[in-house]
Backbone atoms as SQL, in Angstrom:
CREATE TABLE atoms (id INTEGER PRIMARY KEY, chain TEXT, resi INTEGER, resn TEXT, atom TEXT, x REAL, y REAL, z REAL);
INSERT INTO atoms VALUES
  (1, 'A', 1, 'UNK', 'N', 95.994, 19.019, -201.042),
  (2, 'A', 1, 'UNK', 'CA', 95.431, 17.689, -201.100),
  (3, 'A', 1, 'UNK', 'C', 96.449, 16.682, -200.575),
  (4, 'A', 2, 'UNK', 'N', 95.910, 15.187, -199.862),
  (5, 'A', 2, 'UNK', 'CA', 96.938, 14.998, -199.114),
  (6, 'A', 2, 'UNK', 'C', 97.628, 13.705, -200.058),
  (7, 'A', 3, 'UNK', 'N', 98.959, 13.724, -200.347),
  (8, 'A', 3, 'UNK', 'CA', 99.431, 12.994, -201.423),
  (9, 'A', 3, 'UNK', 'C', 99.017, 11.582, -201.277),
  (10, 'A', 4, 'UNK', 'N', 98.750, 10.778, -200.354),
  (11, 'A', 4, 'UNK', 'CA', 98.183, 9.114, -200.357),
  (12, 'A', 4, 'UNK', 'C', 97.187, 9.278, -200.889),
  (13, 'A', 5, 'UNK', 'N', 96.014, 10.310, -200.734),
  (14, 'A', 5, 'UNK', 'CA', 94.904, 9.427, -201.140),
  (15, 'A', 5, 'UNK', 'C', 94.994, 9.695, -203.250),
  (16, 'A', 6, 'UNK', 'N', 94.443, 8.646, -203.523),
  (17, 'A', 6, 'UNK', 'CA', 94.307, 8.026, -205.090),
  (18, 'A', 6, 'UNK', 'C', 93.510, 8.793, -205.612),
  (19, 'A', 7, 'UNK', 'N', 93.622, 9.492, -206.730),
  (20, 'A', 7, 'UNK', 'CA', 93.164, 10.132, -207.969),
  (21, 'A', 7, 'UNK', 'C', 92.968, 9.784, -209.162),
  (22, 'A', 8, 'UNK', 'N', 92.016, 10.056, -209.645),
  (23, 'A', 8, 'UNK', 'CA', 91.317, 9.423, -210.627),
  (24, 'A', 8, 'UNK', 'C', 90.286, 8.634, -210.789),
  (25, 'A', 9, 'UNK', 'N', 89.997, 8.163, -212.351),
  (26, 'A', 9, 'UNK', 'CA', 88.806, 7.585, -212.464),
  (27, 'A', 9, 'UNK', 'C', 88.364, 6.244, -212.799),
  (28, 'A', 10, 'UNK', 'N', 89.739, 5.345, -213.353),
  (29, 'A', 10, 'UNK', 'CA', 89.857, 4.028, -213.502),
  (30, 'A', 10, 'UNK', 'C', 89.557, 3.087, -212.684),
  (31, 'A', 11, 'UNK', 'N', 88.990, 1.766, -212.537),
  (32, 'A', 11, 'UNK', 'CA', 88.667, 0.680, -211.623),
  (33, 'A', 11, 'UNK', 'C', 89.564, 0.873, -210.845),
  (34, 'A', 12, 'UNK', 'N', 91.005, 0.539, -211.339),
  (35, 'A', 12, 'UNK', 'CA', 91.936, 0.150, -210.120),
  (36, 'A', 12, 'UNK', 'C', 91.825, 1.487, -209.177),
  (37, 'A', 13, 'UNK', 'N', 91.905, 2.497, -209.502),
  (38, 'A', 13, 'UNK', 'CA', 91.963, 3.687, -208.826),
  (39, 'A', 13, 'UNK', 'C', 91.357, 3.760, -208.029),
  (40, 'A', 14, 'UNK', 'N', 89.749, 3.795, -208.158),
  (41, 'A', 14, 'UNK', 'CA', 88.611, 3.605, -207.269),
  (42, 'A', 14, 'UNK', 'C', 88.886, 2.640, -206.282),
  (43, 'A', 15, 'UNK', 'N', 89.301, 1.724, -206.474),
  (44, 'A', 15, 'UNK', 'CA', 89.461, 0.280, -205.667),
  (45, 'A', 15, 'UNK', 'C', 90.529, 1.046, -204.575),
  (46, 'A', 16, 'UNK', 'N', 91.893, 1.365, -205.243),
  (47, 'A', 16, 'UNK', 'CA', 92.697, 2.156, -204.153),
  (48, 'A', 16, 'UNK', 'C', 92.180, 3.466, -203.323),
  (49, 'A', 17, 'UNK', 'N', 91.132, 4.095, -203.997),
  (50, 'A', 17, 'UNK', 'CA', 90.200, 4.942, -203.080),
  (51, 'A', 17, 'UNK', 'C', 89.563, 4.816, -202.059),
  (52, 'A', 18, 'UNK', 'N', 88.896, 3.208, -202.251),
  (53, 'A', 18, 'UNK', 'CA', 88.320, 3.056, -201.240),
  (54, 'A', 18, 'UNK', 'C', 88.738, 1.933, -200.787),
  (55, 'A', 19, 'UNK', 'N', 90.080, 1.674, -200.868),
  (56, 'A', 19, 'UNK', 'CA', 91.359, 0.444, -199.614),
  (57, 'A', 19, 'UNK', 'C', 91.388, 1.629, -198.872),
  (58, 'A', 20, 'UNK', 'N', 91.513, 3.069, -199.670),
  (59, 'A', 20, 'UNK', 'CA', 92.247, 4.123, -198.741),
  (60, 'A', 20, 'UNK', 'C', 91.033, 4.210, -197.616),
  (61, 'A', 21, 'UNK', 'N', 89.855, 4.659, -198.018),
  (62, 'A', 21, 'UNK', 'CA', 89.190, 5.110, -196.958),
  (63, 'A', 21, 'UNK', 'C', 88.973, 4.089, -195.503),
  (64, 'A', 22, 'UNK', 'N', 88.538, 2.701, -196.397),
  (65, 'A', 22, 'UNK', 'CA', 88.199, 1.783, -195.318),
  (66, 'A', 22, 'UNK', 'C', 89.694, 1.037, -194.982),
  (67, 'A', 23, 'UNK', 'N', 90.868, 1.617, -195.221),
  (68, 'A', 23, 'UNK', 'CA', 91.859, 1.055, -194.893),
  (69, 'A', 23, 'UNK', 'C', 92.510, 0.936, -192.937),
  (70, 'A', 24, 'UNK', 'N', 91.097, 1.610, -192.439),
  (71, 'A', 24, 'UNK', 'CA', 91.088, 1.250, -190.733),
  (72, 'A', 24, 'UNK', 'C', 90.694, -0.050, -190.686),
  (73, 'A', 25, 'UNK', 'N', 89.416, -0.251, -191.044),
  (74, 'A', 25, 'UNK', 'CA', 88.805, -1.409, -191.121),
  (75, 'A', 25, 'UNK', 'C', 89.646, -2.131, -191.604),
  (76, 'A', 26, 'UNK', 'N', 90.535, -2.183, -193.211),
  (77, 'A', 26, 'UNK', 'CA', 90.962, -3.229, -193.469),
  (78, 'A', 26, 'UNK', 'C', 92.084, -3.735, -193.169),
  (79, 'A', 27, 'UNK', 'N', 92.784, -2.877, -192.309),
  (80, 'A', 27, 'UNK', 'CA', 94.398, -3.055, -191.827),
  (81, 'A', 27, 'UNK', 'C', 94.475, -3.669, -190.191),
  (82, 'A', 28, 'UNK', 'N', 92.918, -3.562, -189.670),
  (83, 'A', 28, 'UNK', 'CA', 93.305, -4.230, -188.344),
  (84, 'A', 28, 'UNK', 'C', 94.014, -5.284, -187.929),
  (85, 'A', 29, 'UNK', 'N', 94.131, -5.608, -187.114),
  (86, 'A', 29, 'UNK', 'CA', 94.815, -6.954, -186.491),
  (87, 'A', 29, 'UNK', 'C', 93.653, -7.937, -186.186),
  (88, 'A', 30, 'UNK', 'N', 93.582, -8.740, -185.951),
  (89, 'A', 30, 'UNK', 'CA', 92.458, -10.108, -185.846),
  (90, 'A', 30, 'UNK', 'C', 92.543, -9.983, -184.204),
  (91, 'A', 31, 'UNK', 'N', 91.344, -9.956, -183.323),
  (92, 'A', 31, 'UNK', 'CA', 91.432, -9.947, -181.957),
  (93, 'A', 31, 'UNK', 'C', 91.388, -11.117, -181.676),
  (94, 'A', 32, 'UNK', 'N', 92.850, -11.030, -180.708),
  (95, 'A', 32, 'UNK', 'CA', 92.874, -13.148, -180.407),
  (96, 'A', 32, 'UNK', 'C', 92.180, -12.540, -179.213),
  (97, 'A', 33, 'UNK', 'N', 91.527, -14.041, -178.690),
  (98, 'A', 33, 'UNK', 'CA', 90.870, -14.435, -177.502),
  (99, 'A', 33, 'UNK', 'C', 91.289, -15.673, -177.168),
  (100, 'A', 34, 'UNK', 'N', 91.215, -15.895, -175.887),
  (101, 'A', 34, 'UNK', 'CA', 91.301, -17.316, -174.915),
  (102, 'A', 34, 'UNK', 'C', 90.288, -17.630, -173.955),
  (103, 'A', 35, 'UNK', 'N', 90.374, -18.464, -173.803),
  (104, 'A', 35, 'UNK', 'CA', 89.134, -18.925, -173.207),
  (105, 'A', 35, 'UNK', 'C', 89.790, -19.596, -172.177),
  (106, 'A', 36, 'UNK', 'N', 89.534, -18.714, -170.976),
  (107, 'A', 36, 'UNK', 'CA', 90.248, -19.249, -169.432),
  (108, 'A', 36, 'UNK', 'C', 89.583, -20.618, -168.553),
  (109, 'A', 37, 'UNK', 'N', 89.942, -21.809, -169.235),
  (110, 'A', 37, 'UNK', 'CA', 88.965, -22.921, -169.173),
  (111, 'A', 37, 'UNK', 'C', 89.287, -23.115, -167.281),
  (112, 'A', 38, 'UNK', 'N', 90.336, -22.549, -166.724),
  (113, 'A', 38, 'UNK', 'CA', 90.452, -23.294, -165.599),
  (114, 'A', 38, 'UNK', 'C', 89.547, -22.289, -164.506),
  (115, 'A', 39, 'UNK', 'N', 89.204, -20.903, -165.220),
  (116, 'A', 39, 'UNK', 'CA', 88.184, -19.960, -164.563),
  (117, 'A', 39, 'UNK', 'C', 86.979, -20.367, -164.649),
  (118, 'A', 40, 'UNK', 'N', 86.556, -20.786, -165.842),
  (119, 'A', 40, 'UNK', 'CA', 85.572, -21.282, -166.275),
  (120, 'A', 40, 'UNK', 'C', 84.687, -22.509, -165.326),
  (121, 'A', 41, 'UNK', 'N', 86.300, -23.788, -165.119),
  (122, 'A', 41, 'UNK', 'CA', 85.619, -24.856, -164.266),
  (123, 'A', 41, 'UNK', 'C', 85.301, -24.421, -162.621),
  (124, 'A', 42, 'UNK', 'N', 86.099, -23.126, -162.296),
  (125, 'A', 42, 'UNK', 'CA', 86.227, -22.804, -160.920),
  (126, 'A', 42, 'UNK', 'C', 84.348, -21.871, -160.936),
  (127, 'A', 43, 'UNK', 'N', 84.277, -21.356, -161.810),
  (128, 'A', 43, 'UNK', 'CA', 82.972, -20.772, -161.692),
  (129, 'A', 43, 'UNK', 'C', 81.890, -21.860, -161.989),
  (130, 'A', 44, 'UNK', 'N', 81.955, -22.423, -162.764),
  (131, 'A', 44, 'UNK', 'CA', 81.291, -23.737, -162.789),
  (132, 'A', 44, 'UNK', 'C', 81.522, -24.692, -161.207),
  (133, 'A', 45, 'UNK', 'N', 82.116, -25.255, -160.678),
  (134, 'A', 45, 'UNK', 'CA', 81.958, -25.763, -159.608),
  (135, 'A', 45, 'UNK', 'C', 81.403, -25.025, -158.789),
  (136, 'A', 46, 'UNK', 'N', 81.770, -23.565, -158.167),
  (137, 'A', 46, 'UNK', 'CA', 81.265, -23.001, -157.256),
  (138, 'A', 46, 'UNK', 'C', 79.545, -22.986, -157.101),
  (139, 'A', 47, 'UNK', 'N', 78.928, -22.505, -158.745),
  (140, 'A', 47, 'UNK', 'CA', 77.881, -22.910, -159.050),
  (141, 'A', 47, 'UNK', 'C', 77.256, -24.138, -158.409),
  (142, 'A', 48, 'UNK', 'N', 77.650, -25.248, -158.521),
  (143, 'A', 48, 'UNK', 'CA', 77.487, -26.580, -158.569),
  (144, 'A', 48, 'UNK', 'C', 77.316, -26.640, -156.800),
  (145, 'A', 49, 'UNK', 'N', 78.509, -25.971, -156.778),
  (146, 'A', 49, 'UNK', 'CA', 77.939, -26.104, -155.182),
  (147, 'A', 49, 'UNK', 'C', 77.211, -25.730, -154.388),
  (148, 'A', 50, 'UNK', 'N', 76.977, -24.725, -154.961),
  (149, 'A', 50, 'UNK', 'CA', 75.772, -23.393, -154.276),
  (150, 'A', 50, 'UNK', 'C', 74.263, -24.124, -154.478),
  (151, 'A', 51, 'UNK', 'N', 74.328, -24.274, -155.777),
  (152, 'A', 51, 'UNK', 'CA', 73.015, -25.464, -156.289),
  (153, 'A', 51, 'UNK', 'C', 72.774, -26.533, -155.395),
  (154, 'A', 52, 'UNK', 'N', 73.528, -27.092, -154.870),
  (155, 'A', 52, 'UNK', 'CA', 73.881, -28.593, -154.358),
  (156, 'A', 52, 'UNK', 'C', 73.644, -28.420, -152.772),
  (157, 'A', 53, 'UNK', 'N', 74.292, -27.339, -152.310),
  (158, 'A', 53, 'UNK', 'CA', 73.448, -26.923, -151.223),
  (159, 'A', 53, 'UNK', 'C', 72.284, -26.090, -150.703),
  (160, 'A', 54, 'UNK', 'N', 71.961, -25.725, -151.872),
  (161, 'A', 54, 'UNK', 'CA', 70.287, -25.041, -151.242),
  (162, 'A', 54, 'UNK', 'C', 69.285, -26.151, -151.761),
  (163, 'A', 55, 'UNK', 'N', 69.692, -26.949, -152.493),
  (164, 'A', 55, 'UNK', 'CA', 68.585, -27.910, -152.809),
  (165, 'A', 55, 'UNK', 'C', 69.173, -29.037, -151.670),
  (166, 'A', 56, 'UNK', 'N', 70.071, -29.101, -150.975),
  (167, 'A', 56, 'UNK', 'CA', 69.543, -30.038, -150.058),
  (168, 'A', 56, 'UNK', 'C', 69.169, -29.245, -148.633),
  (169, 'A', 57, 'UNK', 'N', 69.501, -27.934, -148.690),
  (170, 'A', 57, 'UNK', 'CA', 68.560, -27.138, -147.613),
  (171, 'A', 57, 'UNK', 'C', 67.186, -27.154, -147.659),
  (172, 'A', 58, 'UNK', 'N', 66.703, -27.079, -149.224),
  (173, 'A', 58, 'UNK', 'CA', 65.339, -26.621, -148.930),
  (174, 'A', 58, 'UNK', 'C', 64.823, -28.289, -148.441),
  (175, 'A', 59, 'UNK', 'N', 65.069, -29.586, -149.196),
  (176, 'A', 59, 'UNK', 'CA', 64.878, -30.999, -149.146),
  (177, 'A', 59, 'UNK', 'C', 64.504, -31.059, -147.315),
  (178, 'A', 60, 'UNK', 'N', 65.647, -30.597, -146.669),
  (179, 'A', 60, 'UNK', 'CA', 65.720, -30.716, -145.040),
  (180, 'A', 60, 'UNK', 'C', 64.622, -29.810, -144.650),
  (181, 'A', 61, 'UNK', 'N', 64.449, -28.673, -145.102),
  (182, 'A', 61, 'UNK', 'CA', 63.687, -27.552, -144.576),
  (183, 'A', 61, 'UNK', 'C', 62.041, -28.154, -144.882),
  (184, 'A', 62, 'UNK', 'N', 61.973, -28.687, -146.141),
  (185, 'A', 62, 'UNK', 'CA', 60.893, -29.760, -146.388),
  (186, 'A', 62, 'UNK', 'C', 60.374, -31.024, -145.620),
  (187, 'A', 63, 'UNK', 'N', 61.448, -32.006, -144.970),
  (188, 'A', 63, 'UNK', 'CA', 61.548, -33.022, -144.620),
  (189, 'A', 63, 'UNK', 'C', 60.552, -32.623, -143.011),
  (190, 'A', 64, 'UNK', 'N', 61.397, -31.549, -142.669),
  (191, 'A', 64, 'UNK', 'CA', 61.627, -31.423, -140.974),
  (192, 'A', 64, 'UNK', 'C', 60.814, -30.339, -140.540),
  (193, 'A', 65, 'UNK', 'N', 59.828, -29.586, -141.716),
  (194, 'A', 65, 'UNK', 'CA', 58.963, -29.169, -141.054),
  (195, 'A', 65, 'UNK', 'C', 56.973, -29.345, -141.222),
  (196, 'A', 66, 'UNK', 'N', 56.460, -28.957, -141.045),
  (197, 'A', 66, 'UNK', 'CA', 54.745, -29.507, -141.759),
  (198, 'A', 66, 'UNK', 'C', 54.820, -29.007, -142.503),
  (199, 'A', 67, 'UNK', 'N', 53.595, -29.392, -143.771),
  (200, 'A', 67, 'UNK', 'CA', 53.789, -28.781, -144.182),
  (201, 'A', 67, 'UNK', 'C', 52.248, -28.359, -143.942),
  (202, 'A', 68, 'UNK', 'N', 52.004, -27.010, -143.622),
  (203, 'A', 68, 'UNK', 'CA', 50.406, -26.199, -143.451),
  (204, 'A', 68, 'UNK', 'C', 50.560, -25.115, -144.240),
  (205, 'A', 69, 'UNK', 'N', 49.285, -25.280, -144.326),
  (206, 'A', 69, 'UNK', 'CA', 48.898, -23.357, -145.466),
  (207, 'A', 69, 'UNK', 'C', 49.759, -22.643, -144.251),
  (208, 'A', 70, 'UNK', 'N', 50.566, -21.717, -145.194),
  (209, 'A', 70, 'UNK', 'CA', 51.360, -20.332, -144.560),
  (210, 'A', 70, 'UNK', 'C', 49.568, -19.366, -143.840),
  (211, 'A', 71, 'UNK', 'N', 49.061, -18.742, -144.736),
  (212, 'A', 71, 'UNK', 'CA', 48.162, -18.130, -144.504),
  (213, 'A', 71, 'UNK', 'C', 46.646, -18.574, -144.588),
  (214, 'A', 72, 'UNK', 'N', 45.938, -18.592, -143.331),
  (215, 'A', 72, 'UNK', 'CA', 44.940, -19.157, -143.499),
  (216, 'A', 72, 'UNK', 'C', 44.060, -18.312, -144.905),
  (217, 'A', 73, 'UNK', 'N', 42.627, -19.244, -145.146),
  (218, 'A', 73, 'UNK', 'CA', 41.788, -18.417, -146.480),
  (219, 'A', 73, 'UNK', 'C', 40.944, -17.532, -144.979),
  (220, 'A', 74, 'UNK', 'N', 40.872, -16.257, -146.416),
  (221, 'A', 74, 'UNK', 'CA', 40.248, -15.005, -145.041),
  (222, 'A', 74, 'UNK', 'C', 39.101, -14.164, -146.133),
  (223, 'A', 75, 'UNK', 'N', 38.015, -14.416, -145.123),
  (224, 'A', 75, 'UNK', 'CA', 36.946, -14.111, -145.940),
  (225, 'A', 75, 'UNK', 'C', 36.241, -12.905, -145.302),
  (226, 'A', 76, 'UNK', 'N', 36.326, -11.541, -145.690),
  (227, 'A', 76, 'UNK', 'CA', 35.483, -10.311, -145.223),
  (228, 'A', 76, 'UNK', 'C', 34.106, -10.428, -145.485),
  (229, 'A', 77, 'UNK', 'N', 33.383, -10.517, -144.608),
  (230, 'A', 77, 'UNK', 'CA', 31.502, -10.774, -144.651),
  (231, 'A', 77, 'UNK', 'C', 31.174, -11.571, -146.205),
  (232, 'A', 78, 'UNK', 'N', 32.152, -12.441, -145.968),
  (233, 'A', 78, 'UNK', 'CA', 31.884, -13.448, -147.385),
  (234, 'A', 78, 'UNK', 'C', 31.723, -12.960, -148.337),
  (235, 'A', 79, 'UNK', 'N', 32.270, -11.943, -148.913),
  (236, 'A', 79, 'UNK', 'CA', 32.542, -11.546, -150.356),
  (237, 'A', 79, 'UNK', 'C', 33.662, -11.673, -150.705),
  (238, 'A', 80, 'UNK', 'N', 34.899, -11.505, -150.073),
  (239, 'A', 80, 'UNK', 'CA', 36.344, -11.504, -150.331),
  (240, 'A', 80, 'UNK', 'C', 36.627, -12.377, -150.025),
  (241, 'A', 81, 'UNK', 'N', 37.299, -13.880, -150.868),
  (242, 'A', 81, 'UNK', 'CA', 37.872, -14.624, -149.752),
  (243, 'A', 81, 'UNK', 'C', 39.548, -14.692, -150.385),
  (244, 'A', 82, 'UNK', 'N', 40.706, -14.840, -149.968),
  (245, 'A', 82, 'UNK', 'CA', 42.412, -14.993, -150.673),
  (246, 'A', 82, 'UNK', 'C', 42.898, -16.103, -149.837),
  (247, 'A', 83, 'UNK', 'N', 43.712, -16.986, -150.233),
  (248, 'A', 83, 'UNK', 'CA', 44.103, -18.142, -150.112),
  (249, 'A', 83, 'UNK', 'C', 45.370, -18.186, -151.038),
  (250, 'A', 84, 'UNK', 'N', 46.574, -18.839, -150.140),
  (251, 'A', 84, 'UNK', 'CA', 47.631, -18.586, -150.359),
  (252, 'A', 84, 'UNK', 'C', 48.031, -20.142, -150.960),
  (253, 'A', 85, 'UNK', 'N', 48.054, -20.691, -152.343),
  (254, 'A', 85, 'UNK', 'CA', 48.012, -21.956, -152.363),
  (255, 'A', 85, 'UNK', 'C', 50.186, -22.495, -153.082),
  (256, 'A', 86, 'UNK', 'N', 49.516, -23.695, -153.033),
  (257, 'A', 86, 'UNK', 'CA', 51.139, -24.374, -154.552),
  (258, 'A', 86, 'UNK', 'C', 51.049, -22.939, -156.113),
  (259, 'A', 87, 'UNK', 'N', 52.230, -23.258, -156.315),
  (260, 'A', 87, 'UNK', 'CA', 52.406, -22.549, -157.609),
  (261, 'A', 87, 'UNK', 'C', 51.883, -23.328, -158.740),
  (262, 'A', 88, 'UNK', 'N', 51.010, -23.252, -159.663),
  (263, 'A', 88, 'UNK', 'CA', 50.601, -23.894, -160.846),
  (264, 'A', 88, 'UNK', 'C', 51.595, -24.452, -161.993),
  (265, 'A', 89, 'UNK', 'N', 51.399, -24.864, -162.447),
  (266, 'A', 89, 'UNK', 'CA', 51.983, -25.528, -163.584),
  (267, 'A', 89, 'UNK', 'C', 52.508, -24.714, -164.537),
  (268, 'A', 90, 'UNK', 'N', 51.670, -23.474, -165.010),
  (269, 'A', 90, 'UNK', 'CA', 52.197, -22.815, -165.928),
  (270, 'A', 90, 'UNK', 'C', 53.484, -21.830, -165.318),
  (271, 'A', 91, 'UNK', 'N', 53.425, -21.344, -164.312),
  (272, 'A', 91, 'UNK', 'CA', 54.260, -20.478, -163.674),
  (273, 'A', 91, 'UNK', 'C', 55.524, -20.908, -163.357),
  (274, 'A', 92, 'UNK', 'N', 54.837, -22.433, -163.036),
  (275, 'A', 92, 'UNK', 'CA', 56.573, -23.601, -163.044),
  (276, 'A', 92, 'UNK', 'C', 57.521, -23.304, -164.568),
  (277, 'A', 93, 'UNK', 'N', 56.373, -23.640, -165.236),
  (278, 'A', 93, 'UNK', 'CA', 57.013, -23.711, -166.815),
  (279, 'A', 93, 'UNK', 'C', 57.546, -22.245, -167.309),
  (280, 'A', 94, 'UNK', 'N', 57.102, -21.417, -166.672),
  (281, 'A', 94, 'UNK', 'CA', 57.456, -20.040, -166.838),
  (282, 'A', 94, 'UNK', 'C', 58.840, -19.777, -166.145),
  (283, 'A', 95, 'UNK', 'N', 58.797, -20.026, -165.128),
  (284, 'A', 95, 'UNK', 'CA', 60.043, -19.752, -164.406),
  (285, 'A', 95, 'UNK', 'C', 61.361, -20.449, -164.677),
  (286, 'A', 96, 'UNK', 'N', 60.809, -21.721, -165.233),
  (287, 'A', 96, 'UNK', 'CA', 61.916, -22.857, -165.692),
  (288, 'A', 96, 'UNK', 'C', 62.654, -21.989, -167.247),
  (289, 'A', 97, 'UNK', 'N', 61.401, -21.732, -167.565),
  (290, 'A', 97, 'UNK', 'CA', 61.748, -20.791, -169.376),
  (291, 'A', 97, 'UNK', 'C', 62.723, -19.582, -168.735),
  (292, 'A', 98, 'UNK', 'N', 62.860, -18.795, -167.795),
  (293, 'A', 98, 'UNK', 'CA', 63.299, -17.776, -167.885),
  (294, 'A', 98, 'UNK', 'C', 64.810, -17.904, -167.248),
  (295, 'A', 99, 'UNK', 'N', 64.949, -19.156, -166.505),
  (296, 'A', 99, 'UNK', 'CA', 65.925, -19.370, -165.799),
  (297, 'A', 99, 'UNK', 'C', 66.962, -19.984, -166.991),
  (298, 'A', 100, 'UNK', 'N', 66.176, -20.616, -167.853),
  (299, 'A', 100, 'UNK', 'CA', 67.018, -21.123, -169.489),
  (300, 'A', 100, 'UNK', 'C', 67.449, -20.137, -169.944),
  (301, 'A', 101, 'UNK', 'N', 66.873, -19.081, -170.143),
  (302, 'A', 101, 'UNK', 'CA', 66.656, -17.920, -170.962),
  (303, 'A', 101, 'UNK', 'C', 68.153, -17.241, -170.643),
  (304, 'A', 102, 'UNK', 'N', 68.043, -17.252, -169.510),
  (305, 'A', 102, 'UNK', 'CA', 68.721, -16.274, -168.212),
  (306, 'A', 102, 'UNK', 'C', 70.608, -17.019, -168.523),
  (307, 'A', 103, 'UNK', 'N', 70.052, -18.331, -168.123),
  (308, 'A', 103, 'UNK', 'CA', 71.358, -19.184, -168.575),
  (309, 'A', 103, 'UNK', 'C', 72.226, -19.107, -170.138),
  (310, 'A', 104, 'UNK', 'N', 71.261, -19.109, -170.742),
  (311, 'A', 104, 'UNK', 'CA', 71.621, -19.067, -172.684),
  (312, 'A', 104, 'UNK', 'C', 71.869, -17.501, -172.933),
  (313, 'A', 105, 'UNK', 'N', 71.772, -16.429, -172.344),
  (314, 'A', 105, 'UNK', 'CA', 72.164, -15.441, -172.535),
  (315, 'A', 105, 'UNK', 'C', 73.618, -14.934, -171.603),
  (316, 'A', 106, 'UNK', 'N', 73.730, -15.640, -170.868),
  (317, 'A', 106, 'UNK', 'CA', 74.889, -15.110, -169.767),
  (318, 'A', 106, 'UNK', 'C', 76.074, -15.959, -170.722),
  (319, 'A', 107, 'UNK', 'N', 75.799, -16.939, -171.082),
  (320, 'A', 107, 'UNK', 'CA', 76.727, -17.934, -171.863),
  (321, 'A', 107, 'UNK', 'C', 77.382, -17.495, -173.151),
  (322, 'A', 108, 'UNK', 'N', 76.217, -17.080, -173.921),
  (323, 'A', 108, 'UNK', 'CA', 76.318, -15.641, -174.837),
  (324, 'A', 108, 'UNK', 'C', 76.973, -14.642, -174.900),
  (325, 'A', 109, 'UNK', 'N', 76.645, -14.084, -173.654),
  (326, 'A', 109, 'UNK', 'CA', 77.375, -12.359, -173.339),
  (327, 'A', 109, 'UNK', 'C', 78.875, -13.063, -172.963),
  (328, 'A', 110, 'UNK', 'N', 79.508, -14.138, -172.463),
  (329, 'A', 110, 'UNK', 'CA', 81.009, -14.524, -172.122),
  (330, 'A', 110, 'UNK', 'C', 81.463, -15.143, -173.157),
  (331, 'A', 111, 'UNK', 'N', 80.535, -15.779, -174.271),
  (332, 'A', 111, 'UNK', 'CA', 81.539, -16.197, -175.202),
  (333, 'A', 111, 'UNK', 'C', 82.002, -14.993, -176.412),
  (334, 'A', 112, 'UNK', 'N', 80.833, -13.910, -176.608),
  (335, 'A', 112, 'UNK', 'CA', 80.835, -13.596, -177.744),
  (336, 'A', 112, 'UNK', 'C', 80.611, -11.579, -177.171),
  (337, 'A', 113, 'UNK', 'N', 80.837, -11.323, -176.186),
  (338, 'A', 113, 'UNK', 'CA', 80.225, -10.645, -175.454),
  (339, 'A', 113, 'UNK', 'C', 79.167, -9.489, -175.871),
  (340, 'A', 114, 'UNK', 'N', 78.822, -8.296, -174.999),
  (341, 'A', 114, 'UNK', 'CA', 77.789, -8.557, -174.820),
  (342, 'A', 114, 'UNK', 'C', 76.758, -7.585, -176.526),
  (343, 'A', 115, 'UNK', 'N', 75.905, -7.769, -176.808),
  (344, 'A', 115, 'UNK', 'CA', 75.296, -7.401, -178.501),
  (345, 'A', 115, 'UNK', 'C', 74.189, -6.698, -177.825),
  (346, 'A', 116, 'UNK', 'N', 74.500, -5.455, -178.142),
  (347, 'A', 116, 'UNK', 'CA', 73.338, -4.367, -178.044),
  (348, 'A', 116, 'UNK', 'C', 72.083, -4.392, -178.991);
């Protein structure tokens, strides 16, 4: 039997029984972390910029060309007809939700990382 671990049947004993067992758990070290704020602003700007220029690409790409249906409506002996229109409202609101979603979880997985 291996002489550390505690014998017997008294409170304190038990208590030293089980410091002994969970004594991995309880002897760790505290994991420091830092938070690399100057990585942080460099990924943040790059962002900012990437954003900053496709929204004034698409603005120009908007400005400077017509705007016409991509695909005309096409109708097979008038039973079928498909028409390629704007995106609706809900799909806006959908896409806006997932791009939050998308954002609040990436923010998540770097502060706290990632939870199976």
């Amino acid at each position: 039997m291996n002489p550390d671990v505690p014998t017997g049947n008294t409170g304190e004993i038990v208590r030293d029984y089980y410091n002994y067992l969970y004594s991995h758990y309880l002897n760790q070290i505290a994991q420091k972390y830092y938070i690399h704020w100057d990585t942080l602003l460099w990924v943040a700007l790059w962002i900012f910029v990437l954003v900053a220029i496709f929204y004034a690409y698409t603005r120009w790409q908007r400005s400077t060309h017509q705007s016409e249906e991509p695909y005309p409506v096409e109708s097979y002996n008038g039973y079928i007809e498909e028409s390629n229109g704007p995106i609706g409202t809900f799909l806006t609101i959908f896409f806006i939700g997932m791009f939050v979603w998308l954002v609040i979880l990436t923010i998540m997985d770097l502060l706290h990382g990632q939870i199976y």
